[in-house]
N, C-alpha and C positions, 0 to 999 in steps of 0.2 A: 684696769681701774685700781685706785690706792683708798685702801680705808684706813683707819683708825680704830684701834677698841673702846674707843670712848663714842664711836658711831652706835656700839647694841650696847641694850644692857647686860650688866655684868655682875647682878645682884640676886643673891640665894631667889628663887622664885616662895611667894607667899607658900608655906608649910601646912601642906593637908592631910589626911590622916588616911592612909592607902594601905592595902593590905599589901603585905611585904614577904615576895617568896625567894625564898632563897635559890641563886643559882649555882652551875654545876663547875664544877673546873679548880682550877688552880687557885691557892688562896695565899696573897700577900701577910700573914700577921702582924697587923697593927694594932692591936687592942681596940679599947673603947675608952670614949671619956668625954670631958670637954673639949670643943675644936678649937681651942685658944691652946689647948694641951695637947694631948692625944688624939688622933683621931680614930675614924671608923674602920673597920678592913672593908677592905675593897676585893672582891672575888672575880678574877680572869678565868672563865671557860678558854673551849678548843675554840672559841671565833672570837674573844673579846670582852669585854666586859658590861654586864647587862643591869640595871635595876631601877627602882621604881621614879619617878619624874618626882622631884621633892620630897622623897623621905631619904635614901639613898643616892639616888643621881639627882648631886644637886652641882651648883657651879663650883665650891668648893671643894668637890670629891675627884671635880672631871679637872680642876688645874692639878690635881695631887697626881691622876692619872697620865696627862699629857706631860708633867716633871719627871715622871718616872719615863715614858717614853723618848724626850728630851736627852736624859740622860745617857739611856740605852744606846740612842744613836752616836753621840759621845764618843761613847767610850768604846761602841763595836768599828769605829774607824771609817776607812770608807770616802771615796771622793765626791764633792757635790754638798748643797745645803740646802737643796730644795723639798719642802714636803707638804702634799696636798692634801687639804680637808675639802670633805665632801660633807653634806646631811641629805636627810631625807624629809617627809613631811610633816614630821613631830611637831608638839609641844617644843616652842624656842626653841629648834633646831639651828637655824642663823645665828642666836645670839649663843647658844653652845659652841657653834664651830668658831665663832668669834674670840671666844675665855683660851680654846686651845691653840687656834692664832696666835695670841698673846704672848702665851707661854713659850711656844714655840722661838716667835720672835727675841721674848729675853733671853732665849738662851744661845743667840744666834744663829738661829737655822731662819730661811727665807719662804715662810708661811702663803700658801697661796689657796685662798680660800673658793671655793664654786659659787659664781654669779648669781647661782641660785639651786634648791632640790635638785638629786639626781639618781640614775641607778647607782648602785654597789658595783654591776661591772662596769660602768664607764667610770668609777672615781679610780675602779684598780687599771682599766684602760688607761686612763690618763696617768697613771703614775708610771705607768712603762714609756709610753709614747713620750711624754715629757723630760725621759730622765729621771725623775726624782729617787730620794732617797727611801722616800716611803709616803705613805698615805695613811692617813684619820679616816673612815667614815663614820659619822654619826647617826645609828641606826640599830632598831631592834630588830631589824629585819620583821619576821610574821608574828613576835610575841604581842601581847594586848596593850594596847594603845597608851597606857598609862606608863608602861616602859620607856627608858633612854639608853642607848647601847653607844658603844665607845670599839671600833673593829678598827685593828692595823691589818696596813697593804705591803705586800712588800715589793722592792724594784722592779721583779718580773711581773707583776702584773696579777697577782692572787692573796691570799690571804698571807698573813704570817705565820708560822712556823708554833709546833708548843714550845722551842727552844727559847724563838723568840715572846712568846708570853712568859714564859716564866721570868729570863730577864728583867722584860717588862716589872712583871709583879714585885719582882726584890729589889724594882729600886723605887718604887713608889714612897716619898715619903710619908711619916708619921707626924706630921705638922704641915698645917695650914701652908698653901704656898700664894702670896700675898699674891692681890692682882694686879696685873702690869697696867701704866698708865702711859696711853699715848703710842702702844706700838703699832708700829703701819703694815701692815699686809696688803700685798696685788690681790684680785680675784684673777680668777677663769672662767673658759669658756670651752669646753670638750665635743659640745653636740657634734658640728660638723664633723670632724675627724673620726668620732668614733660612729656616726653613718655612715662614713667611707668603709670603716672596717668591717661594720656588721654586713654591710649593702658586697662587700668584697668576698662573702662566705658563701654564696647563692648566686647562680643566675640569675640577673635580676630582669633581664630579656625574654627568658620564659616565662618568668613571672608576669612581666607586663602586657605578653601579648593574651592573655584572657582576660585580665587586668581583674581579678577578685575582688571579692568582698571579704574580710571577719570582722569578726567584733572584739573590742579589748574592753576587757574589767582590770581595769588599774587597782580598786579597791578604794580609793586614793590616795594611794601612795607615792614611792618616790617614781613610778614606771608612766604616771598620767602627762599625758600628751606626747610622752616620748616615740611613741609607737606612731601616732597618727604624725608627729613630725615626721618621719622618714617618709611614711607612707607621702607625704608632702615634698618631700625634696627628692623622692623618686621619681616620683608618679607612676609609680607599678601597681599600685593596690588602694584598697579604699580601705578605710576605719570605721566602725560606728564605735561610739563609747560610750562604755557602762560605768556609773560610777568614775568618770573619768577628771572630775574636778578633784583637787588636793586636801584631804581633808583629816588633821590629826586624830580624828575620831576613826575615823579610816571607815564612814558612814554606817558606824555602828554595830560592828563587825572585829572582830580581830582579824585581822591582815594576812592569812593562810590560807591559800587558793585551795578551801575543803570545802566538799559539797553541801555540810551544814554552813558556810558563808557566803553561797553561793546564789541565793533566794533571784536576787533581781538578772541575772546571767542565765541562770534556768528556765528562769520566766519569759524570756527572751526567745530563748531556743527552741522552747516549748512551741514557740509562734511560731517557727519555722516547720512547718506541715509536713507531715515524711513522703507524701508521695508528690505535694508542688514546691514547694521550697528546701529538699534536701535537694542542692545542685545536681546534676548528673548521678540519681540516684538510678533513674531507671536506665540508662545508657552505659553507665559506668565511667561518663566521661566530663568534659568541663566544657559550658558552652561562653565562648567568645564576651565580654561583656553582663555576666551572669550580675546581676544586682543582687542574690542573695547571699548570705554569709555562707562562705565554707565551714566556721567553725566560730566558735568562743576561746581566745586564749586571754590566761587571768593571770596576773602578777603579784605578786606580795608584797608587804610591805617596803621592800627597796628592791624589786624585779630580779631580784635573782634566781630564783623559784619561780615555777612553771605549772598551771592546770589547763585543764580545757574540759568544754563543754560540748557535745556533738549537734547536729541539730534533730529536733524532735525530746534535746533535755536528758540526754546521756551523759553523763560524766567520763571522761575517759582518762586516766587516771595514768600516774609516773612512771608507772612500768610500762605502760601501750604507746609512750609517748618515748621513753626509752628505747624500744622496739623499734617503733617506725622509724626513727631518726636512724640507728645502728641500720636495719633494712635501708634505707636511703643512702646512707653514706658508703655502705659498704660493698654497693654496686661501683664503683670505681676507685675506689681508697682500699689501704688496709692499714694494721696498723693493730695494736694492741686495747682490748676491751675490758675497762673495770670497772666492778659493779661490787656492792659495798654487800654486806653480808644479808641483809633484806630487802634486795633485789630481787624479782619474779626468775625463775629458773625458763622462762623463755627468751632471756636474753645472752643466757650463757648457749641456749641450744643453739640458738639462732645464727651466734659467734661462732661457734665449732662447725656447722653447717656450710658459713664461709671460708671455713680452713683461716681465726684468726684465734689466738690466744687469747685466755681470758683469764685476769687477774680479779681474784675474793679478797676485799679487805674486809677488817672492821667498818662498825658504822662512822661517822663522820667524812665532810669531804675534805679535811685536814689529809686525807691518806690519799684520797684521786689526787689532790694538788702534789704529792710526794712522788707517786707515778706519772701525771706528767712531764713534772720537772726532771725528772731521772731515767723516764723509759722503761721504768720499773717500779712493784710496789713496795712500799715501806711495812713491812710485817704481813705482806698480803700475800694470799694463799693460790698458787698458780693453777688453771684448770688444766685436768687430764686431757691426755689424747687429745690435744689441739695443736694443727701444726701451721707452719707458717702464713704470715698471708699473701695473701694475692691482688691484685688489680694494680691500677697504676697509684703513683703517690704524691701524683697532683690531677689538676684538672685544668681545661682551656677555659672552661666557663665560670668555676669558682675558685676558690684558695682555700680547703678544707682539704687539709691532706695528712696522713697518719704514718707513714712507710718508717718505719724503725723504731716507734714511738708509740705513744698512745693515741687512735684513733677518735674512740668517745670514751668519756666515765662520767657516773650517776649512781644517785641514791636514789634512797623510798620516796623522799620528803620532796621530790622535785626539783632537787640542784643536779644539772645535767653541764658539764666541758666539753668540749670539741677541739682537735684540732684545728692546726690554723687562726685559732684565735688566741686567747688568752687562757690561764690554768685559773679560771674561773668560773663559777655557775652566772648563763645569763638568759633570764628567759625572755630576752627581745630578740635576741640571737638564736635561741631554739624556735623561736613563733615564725624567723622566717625562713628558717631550713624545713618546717612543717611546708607553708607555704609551698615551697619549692616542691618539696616530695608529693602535693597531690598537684598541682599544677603538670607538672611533668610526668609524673606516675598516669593522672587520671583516673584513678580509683580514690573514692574518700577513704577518712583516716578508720573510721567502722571496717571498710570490704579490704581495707589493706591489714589491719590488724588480723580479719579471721584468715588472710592468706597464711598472714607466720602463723599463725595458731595449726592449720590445718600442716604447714611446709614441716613445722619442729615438731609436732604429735603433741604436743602439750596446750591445755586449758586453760583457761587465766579467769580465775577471779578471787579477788583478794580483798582484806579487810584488816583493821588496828585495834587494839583496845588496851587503854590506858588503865591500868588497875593501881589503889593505892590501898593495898592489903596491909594489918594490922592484926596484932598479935598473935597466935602458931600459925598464920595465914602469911606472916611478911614475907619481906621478899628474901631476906638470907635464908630464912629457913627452906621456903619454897625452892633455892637456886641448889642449897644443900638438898633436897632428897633428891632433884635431877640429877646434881651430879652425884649422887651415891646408886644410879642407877634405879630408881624408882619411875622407872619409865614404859613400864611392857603393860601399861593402862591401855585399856579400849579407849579409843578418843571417836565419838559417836560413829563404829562400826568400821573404826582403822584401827590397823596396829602399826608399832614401831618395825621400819625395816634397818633404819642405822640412824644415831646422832651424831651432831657436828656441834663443836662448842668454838669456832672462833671467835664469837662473840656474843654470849649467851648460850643458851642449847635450842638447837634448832634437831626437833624431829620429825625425820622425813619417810611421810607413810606410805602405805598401799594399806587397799580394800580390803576386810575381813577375807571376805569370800576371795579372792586374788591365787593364783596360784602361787607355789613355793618359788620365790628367784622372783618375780614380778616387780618393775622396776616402777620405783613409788612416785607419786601423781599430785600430789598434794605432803607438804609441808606444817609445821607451827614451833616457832622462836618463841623459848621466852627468856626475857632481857632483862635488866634489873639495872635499873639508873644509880650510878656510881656516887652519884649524892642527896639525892633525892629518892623519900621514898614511895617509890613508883616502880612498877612491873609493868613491862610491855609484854603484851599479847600480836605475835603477828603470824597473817595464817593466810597462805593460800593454796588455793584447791579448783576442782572444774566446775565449778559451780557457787552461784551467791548461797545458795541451800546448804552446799556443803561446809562454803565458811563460817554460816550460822553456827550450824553445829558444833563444830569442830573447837569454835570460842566460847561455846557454851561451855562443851566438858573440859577444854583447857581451863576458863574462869571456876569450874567447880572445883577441878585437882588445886587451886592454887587458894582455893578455900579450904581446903581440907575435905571433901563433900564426897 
């Protein structure tokens, strides 16, 4: 289908008066002033460029941004002119990707916009599958609702590059770029294709022969309906949906598959009775036809990002969903395992356990996309005494394979990649390798998690907390006494056994009482946002009691107290 930019509008949206925070990353210098003269800077983080819906991301900011990407492509060479835009369920998301359309097309590239909302990984799926040069999506992924985010794809099929944002950023111009009138753009259409490819990652035969139930909390974002389609055009599985209509408010909630957003999903699950409606609770197994949900998986605002809910109203969270998936895959795959610097330390044990390598990066999944694509990490920190792997490096029943490469990598935040697919975070693609791992396993994701727990000797439970300390409490001074060694503090009845600073200072303890050499059990990072001022607190330990604690007297040391 052909449109026209003169089909959406293309007009500054009325000017409301939104509180305006600044984001992180890379910054174009373009002064301020009059838009007839000078314009605004525009700030490119590690995923793109993010800010508020008509005070900052307005139409005039997002043509300056797609000029500068325009160019980019230009002039980095390169055969082909094809580049797709994607949105998600924003505030004028269509007529967003309509302005970059435009631009696009004056500048000769062959603009192909999406039929409609979609995931972030089916727009970087389809930028691969398609050829193209690159990909637009328009989305703030899980930031609050009032956001509009502006994220390049690049050919392979993942995010872009800092190299390429920086580019990006220095050619953005500093004057208004007029709107184009009258240029034509095709849409697309990705769905089916990219249910082949997800539906191509699992057996979908085992799947279907107990034929499940779960439940999806889209939120409603760019992930609603997408889930229950496949579920449609398999017919492996059933859907219920939560929150599953599209809604820019994201049904009043910020878009962040976290258990405080997570009200009507728990309430849900809650329903599900632990001794009659946990499936094969008491058996251990899956019965044929089972009408009750296995689980809750929740998507964010443009499903790339993954939570889940257990039933009876447990949350189970990034790193157990990490786990089980590496435990699942790694029964027949192998391949290379990276996990970003606040990752649970039961997924490195678990790695090493199966004799695979395990790469530490910093935080962002800018760095897992670097090891994919290369086989190796980009500044990332190799684990000890792991050695090759093992199994085979394909399979008969799916196409999830690692063998020389990287098998899975994941962060805290719930962006998980997999071989076999794309160097991408996608959580419709994680929901149904879950699927598959208890259908086939037979053990739910609760009695599978406490196996790695008990297999790797380590505990898991874990906790965040966002501090935004001021004066002798900030965050430089706070990162200075850490790293000037002010560290050998009781942190409620631990002590320091060694720190690691790859990316913040992460110290890793044992027990007061512990003997001498006692190998530490519990963990706490603290992190300091590169532009913002904001300290993260992250802490895990064997217990939700112990990570009270433990945040408590980190939050006090970083008061001074």
């Amino acid at each position: 289908m052909q449109q026209s930019t003169d089909d959406a509008s293309a007009t500054d949206p009325v000017a409301i008066r939104l509180v305006r925070t600044p984001c992180r990353g890379l910054t174009a210098e373009l002064g301020s002033g009059q838009r007839a003269a000078v314009m605004e800077t525009l700030t490119f983080g590690t995923d793109g460029w993010r800010d508020v819906i008509a005070d900052r991301f307005t139409f005039a900011n997002l043509r300056r941004a797609a000029q500068g990407y325009a160019t980019y492509l230009r002039s980095a060479g390169g055969g082909g002119d094809l580049v797709l835009i994607g949105y998600d369920t924003r505030f004028l998301a269509p007529e967003f990707a309509a302005a970059v359309a435009g631009v696009l097309v004056a500048n000769g590239f062959r603009a192909t916009v999406s039929q409609t909302y979609l995931p972030t990984p089916a727009l970087s799926f389809a930028v691969r599958q398609r050829g193209a040069r690159g990909g637009v999506m328009l989305t703030a992924s899980h930031n609050p609702p009032r956001y509009g985010g502006f994220k390049l794809k690049g050919p392979y099929g993942g995010s872009a590059t800092d190299d390429v944002y920086r580019a990006v950023a220095s050619l953005v111009p500093d004057a208004d770029v007029p709107e184009p009138r009258g240029a034509s753009y095709d849409t697309f259409d990705i769905r089916d294709e990219y249910y082949g490819a997800v539906a191509s990652l699992v057996d979908m035969q085992a799947i279907g022969r107990t034929h499940p139930v779960i439940v999806h909390d889209a939120m409603g974002g760019a992930g609603s309906g997408w889930l229950e389609g496949l579920a449609h055009v398999t017919g492996a599985f059933s859907v219920e949906a939560v929150r599953g209509r599209p809604d820019p408010l994201f049904h009043g909630v910020n878009p962040e598959p976290v258990p405080a957003n997570l009200a009507p999903t728990l309430a849900r699950m809650r329903a599900v009775e632990a001794s009659g409606e946990r499936a094969g609770a008491d058996t251990g197994g899956l019965v044929q036809g089972e009408s009750r949900p296995l689980f809750a998986t929740v998507t964010d605002g443009d499903a790339d990002r993954i939570g889940v809910v257990l039933p009876g109203g447990d949350y189970f969270n990034s790193h157990q969903i990490f786990a089980v998936l590496l435990d699942h895959l790694s029964a027949s795959h192998s391949g290379s395992v990276v996990k970003t610097f606040t990752v649970s330390r039961v997924v490195e044990r678990l790695a090493r356990a199966r004799g695979l390598e395990v790469i530490e990066t910093p935080v962002g999944f800018k760095h897992i996309v670097n090891a994919m694509l290369a086989g190796a990490g980009d500044g990332a920190s190799r684990g000890a005494g792991v050695g090759a792997g093992h199994g085979a490096a394909g399979s008969a029943d799916h196409g999830v394979g690692g063998a020389g490469g990287v098998l899975i990598g994941g962060e805290e935040s719930g962006g998980i990649g997999v071989a076999g697919h794309i160097p991408e975070r996608d959580a419709i693609a994680n929901t149904l390798l879950l699927l598959e791992a208890v259908v086939t396993d037979g053990r739910t994701l609760a009695q599978r998690f406490a196996a790695i727990e008990a297999e790797t000797g380590w505990r898991h439970a874990y906790d965040r907390l966002d501090l935004h300390p001021s004066g002798d409490g900030n965050k430089e001074r706070v990162m200075a006494r850490l790293a000037e060694g002010a560290v050998s503090l009781a942190l409620a009845g631990w002590r320091v056994a060694s720190v690691e600073d790859l990316d913040g200072v992460k110290l890793d303890l044992v027990r007061e009482d512990a003997a001498h050499g006692s190998e530490p059990s519990a963990w706490v990072l603290f992190r300091a946002s590169g532009t913002e001022p904001v300290l993260r607190l992250y802490c895990e330990a064997p217990t939700r009691e112990d990570v009270a604690a433990l945040l408590r007297a980190a939050e006090a040391f970083v008061a001074g107290r």
